[in-house]
C-alpha positions in Angstrom: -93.8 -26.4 -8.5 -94.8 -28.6 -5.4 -92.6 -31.8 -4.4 -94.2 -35.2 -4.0 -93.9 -36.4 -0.6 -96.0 -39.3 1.7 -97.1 -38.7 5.4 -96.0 -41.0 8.3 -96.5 -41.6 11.7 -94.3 -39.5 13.9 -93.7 -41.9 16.5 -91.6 -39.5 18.3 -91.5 -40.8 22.1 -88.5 -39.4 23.0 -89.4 -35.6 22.2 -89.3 -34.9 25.8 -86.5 -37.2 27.1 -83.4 -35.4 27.7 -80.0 -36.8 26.7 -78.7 -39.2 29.5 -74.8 -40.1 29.5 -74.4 -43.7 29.1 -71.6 -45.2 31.6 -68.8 -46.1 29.8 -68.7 -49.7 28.1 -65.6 -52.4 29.0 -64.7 -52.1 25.4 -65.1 -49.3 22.6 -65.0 -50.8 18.8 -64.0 -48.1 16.3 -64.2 -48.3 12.8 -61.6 -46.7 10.6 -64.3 -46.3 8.5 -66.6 -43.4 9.5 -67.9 -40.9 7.1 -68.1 -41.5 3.0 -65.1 -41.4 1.3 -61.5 -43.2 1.9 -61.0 -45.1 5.5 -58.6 -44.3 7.3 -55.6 -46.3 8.9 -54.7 -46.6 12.0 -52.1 -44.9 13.5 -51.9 -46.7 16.8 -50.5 -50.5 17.2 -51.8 -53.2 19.9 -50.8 -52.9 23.8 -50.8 -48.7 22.9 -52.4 -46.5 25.8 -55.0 -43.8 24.0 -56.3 -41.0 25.6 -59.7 -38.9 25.0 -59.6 -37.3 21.9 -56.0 -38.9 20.4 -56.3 -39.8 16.5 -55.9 -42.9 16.4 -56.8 -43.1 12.4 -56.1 -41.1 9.9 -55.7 -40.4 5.6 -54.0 -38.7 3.3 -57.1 -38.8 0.9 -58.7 -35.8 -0.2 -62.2 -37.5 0.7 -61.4 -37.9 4.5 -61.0 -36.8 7.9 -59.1 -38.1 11.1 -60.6 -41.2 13.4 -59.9 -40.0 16.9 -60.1 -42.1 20.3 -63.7 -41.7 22.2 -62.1 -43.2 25.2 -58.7 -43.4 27.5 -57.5 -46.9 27.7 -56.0 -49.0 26.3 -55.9 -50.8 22.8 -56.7 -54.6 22.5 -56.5 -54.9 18.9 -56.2 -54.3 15.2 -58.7 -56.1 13.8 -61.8 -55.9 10.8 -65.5 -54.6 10.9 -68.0 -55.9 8.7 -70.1 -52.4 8.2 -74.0 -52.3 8.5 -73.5 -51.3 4.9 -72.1 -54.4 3.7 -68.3 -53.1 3.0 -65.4 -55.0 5.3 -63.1 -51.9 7.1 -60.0 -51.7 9.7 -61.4 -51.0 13.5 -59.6 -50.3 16.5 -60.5 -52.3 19.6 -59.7 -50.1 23.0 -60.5 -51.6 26.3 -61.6 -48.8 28.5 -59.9 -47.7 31.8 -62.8 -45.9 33.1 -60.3 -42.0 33.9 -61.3 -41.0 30.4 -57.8 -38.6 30.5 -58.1 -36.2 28.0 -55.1 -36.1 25.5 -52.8 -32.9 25.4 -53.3 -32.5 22.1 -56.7 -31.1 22.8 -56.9 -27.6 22.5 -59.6 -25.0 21.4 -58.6 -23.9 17.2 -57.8 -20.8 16.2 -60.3 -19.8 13.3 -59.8 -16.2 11.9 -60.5 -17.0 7.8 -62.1 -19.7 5.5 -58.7 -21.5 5.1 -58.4 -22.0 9.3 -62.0 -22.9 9.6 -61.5 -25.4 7.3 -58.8 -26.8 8.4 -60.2 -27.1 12.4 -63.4 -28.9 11.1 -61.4 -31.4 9.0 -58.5 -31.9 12.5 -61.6 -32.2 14.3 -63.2 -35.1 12.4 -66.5 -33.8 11.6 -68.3 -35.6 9.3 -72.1 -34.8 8.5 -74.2 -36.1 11.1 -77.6 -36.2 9.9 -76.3 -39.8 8.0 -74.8 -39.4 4.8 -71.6 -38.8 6.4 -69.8 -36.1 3.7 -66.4 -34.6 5.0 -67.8 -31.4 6.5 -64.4 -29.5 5.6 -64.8 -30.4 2.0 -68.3 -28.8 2.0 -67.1 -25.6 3.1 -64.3 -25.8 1.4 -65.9 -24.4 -1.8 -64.2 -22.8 -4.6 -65.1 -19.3 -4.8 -64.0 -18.5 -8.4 -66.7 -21.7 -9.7 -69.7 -21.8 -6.8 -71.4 -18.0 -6.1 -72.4 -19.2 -2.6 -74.9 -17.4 -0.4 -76.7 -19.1 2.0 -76.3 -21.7 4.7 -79.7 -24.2 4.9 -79.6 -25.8 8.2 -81.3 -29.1 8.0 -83.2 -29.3 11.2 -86.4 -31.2 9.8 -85.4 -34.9 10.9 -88.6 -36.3 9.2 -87.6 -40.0 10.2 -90.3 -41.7 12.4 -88.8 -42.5 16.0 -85.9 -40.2 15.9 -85.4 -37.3 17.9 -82.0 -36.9 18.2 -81.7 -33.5 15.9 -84.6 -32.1 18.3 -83.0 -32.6 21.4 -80.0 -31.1 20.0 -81.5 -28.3 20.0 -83.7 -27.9 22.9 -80.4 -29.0 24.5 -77.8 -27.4 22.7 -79.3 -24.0 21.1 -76.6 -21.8 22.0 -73.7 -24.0 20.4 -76.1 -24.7 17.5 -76.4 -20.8 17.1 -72.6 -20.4 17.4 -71.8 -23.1 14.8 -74.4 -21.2 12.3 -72.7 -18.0 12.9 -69.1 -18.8 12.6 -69.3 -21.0 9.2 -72.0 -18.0 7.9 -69.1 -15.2 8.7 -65.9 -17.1 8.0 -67.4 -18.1 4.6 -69.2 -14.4 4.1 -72.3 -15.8 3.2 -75.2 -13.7 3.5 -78.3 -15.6 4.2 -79.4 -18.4 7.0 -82.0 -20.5 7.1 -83.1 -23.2 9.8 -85.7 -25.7 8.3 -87.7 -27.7 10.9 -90.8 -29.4 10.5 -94.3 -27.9 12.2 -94.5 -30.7 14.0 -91.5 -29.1 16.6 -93.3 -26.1 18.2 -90.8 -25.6 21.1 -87.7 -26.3 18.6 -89.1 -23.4 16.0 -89.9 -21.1 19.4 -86.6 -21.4 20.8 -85.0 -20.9 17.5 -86.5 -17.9 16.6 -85.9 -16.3 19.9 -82.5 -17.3 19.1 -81.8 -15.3 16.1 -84.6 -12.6 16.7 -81.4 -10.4 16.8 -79.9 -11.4 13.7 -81.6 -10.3 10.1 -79.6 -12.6 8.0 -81.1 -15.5 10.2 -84.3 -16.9 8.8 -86.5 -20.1 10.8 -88.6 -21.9 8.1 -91.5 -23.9 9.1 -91.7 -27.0 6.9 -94.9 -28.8 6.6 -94.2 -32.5 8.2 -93.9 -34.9 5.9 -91.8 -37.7 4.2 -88.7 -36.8 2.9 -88.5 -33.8 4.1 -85.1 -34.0 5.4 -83.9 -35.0 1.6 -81.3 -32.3 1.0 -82.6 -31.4 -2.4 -85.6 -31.7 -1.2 -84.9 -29.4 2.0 -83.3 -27.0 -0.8 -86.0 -26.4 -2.6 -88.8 -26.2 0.5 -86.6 -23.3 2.1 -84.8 -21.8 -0.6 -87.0 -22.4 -3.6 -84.0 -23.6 -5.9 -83.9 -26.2 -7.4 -80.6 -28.8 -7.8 -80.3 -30.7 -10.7 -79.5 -33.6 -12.2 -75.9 -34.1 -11.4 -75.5 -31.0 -9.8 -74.3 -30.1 -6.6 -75.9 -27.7 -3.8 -73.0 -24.8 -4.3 -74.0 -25.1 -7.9 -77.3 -23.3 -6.9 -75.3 -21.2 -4.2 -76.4 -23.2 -1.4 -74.5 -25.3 1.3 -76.4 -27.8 3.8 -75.1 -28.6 7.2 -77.7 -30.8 9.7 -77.8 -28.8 12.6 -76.1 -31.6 15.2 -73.2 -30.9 12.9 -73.5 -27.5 13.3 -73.9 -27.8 17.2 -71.2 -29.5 17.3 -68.7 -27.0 15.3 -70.1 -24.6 17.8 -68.8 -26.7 20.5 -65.3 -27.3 18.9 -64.5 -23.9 18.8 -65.2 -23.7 22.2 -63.4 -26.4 23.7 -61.3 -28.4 20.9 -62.7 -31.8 21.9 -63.2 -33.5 18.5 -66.2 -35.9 17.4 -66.0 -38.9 19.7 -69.6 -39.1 20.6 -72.9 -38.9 19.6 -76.5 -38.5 21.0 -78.5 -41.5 19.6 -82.7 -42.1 19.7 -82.8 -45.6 21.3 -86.5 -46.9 20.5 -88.5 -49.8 18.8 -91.3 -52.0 20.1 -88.8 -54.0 22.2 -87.1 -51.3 24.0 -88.4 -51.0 27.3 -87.4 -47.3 27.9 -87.0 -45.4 25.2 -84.3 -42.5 25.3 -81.9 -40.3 23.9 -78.4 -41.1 25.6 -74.7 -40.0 24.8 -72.8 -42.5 24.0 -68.8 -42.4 22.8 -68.0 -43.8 19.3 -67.5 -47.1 18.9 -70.2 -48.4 21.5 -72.1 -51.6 20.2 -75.8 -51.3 19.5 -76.2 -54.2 22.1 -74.7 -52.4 25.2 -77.2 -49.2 24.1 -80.1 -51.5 23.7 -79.1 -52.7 26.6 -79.1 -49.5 29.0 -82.8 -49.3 27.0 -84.3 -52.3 28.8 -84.0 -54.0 25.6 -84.3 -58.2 25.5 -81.9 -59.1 22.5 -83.8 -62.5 22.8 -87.1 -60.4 21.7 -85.4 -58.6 18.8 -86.1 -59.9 15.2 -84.6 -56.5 13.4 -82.6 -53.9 14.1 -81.7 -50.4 12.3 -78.8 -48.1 13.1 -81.3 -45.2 11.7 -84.9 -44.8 10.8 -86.9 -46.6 9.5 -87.4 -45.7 6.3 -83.4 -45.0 5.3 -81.5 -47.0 8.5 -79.2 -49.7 7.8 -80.2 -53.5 9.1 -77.3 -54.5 11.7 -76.1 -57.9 10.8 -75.5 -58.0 14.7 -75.6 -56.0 17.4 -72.0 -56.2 18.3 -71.9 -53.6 15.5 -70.6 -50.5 16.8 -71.3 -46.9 16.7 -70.3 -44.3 14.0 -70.4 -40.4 13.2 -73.2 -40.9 11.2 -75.3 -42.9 13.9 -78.4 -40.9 15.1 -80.6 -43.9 16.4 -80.5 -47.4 17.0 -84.0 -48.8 16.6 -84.7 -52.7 17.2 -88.8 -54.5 16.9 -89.8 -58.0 17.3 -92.2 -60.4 15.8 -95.2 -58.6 16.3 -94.1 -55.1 14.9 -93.1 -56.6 11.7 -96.4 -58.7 11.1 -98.2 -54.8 11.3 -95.2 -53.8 8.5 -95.9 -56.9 6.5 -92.1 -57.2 6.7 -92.4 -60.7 6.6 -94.3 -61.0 3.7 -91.5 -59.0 1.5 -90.7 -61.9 -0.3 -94.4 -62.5 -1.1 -94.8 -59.6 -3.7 -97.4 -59.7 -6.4 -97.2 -58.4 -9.9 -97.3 -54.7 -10.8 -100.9 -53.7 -10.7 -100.2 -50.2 -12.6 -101.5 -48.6 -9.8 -99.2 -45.0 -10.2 -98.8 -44.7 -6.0 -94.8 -45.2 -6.7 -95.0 -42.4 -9.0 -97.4 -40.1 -7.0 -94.9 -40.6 -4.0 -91.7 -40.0 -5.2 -90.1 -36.5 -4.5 -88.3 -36.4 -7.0 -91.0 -37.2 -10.0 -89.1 -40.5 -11.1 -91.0 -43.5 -12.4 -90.0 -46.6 -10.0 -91.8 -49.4 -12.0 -90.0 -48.4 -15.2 -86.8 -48.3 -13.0 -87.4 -52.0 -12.0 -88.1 -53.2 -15.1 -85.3 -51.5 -16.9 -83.0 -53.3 -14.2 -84.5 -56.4 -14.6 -83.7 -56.6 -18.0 -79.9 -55.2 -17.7 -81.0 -51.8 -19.9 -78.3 -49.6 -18.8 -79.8 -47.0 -21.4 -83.2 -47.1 -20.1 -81.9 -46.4 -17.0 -80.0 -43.2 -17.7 -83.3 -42.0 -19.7 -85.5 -42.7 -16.7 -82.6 -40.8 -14.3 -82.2 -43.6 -11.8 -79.0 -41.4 -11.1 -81.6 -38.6 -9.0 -83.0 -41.6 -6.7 -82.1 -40.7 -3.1 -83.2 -44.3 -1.5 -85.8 -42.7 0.5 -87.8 -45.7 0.3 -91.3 -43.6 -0.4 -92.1 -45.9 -3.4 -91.4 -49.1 -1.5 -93.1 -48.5 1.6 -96.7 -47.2 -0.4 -96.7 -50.1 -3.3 -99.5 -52.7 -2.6 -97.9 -54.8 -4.1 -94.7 -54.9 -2.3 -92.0 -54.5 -4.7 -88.8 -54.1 -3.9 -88.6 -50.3 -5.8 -86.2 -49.0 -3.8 -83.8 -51.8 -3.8 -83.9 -52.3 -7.5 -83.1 -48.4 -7.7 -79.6 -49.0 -5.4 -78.8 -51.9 -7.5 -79.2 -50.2 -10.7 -77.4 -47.6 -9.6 -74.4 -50.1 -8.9 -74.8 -51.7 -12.0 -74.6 -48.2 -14.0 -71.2 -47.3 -12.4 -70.0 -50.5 -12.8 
C-alpha cells in the first residue's frame, strides 16, 4: 500500500537562522480561545496586575486547558477576538511593564505516574503545537482497558513550505525534545518510539540519532519529503505501517502522536514549570525583508512580528498564520498569536500573480482530468465531493467519505482548472454535521 502525496518547493530559508527573542511588545492580545475544544473564561478583571506565567483563563470543560499570562503587566481590558478561523472569542488585553516578574505559582511538577503527568501537561496548558491544537493531557490520557497503546510517533516531518519552526526546535532544543520523549514513553509504559522527519533535514536526523543511539526503544525514521507528510494518519502509516480508519482514532491502532515542539516543550516543563506562553514562529514571505525564526510571547500581533522582519504592511496583499498550503488568512494583522501558531507568512502582488491566486475566482469547468484524485493521500474523489455538495446530497457525501478529508489542500493546489476542492470538502463537512 503506498499513500498519494504531491511534491513542493521547500522554500525553507530559515533552516539555518537560529531563534532570536523578540523584545517585548507595548501590548499582549490573548485569546481565551487557544487550542480546539471549549474557550476558556477569563479569570482576571480590568485594572488587575498579571505576572509571567499566572492563568488568567481557564474551563471546567473536559475538552480544555488553562490560558495563562505570557507577560507581567498589567491588564487593559476584557474585550472580543475575531479568530483567523472565522469564530468570535473572549481575549485578554495586558499592557506590558517590561520586568516580566515571574508569578509564584510557577514551580517545576511533580510527575511520578500517568495520572500526575497528565495532570501537569493539562496545568501547564499544552496544547498540540504542530496546529491542530488537541488538549495534549487528553491524548495521553488514554483509557487503558479500551486503547492497547504502544508507541509514541513523534511528528517531526513539518512538510509545509517556508516553515522551519519544528527544525530549529530541534537543532535548538534536542536535549528537552529527548526528555519530553522519554518521560511521556515511561510514564505511559509504552514500548516503542519513533521520530519521523523528512530527508530533506540531514543535520535534524544526525543529531537525533546520536540522541537516542543509547536507547533501543528509540527509532529515527527517515520520511521521503513530500506533501502531506506531516498528515497524522498519514505520518502513522509512513512510520508505523498502520493504518487509521474511517472514524477511528490513533489509540485505536495503538498509536499516540505528539509534534515534537510539543514534546520539547513537556521536556522543558518538567524542568522548570514555566507553562506555554510562547512560541517560536517562521517569519517569511516575499515581503519580509529578513526572514527568521524569533520567540515571541503569546498574544503578540502578526504586525509587530512582521514588523521585527523588515516587513512593509503597505506591500502585503495576504497574510497566513501557517503554511501555505493549511495556514489560516488573517483578516488583519492586529490578529494575535496562539498555541497553535508556527509561522506567520505575508506576500504581495507579485507572489500571488506566480500562485494564480488572483485568478481563483476565474475557475473553468471540470476537465475530468483525475490530478485531484491521483493527489490525494487519502484516495478520495474531490470532484465527486464538489458535485455532491453542490447539489445538497448529504448521502453522496457519506458514500464518497468526505468525513476522511484532512484539508490538506493537495487537490486544490494541482487542479488546472482551479476549483475550489478543498473548500467545498470543509463546507460539506459543515453541512453534514449540521
Amino acid at each position: 500500500m503506498k499513500l498519494n502525496s504531491i511534491f513542493l518547493s521547500h522554500k525553507k530559508g530559515t533552516e539555518n537562522s537560529e531563534t532570536i527573542a523578540m523584545p517585548l511588545p507595548a501590548r499582549v492580545k490573548i485569546s481565551m480561545s487557544q487550542h480546539m475544544g471549549a474557550p476558556c473564561e477569563p479569570t482576571v478583571a480590568k485594572g488587575d496586575r498579571v505576572l509571567v506565567g499566572q492563568v488568567i483563563g481557564e474551563s471546567n470543560a473536559f475538552m480544555s486547558c488553562p490560558v495563562h499570562s505570557s507577560v507581567s503587566g498589567t491588564v487593559a481590558a476584557i474585550s472580543e477576538l475575531l479568530t483567523a478561523g472565522g469564530k468570535v472569542c473572549k481575549m485578554v488585553e495586558i499592557d506590558t511593564d517590561g520586568e516580566q516578574e515571574v508569578s509564584p505559582d510557577v514551580k517545576p511538577p511533580v510527575i511520578t505516574d500517568k495520572a500526575s503527568l497528565c495532570e501537569a501537561v493539562r496545568q501547564s496548558g499544552c496544547c498540540g503545537m504542530g496546529g491542530a491544537g488537541f488538549p495534549t493531557h487528553i491524548k495521553l490520557n488514554f483509557d487503558e482497558n479500551k486503547y492497547k497503546v504502544d508507541t509514541l510517533v513523534i511528528n517531526a516531518a513539518e512538510c509545509e513550505p517556508y516553515i522551519t519552526s519544528d527544525y530549529r526546535e530541534m537543532m535548538e532544543n534536542a536535549d528537552d525534545v529527548m526528555c519530553g520523549i522519554k518521560l511521556v514513553r515511561d510514564m505511559l509504559g509504552l514500548k516503542k518510539v519513533v521520530i519521523g522527519i523528512e530527508d530533506n533535514k540531514p543535520q535534524a536526523i544526525k543529531l537525533m540519532r546520536e540522541k537516542s543511539a543509547d536507547d533501543e526503544s528509540i527509532e529515527v525514521k527517515v520520511l521521503k519529503s513530500c506533501y502531506p507528510q506531516g498528515a497524522e494518519k498519514v505520518i502513522i502509516f509512513n512510520a508505523t505501517g498502520r493504518v487509521v480508519g474511517e472514524g477511528q482514532l490513533p489509540s485505536d491502532q495503538g498509536v499516540i502522536v505528539m509534534n515534537v515542539t510539543t514534546a520539547g516543550f513537556i521536556g522543558e516543563y518538567s524542568k522548570t514549570g514555566m507553562p506555554l506562553i510562547s512560541k517560536r514562529i517562521t517569519v517569511d514571505g516575499d515581503v519580509v525583508s529578513t526572514p527568521c525564526n524569533v520567540k515571541v510571547p503569546i498574544g503578540t500581533s502578526a504586525e509587530d512580528i512582521l514588523k521585527f522582519g523588515d516587513c512593509d504592511k503597505e506591500k502585503v496583499r495576504k497574510a497566513l498564520f501557517g503554511g501555505p498550503m493549511m495556514g489560516m488568512c488573517l483578516y488583519e494583522l492586529d490578529t494575535p498569536v496562539t498555541k497553535t501558531t508556527n509561522a506567520i507568512l505575508a506576500f504581495g502582488e507579485k507572489a500571488d500573480k506566480k500562485k494564480g491566486i488572483e485568478d481563483r475566482c476565474a475557475q473553468t469547468n471540470c476537465i475530468k482530468c483525475g490530478r485531484c484524485i491521483s493527489a490525494c493521500p487519502l484516495n478520495l474523489m474531490p470532484t465527486e465531493l464538489e458535485k455532491a455538495y453542490d447539489r445538497r446530497d448529504k448521502e453522496a457525501l457519506m458514500k464518497l467519505k468526505v468525513g476522511l478529508c484532512m484539508n490538506c489542500g493537495s487537490c486544490s493546489y494541482v487542479c488546472p482548472a482551479k476549483r475550489d476542492l478543498a473548500e467545498k470538502n470543509q463546507l460539506a463537512k459543515a453541512f453534514i454535521r449540521t
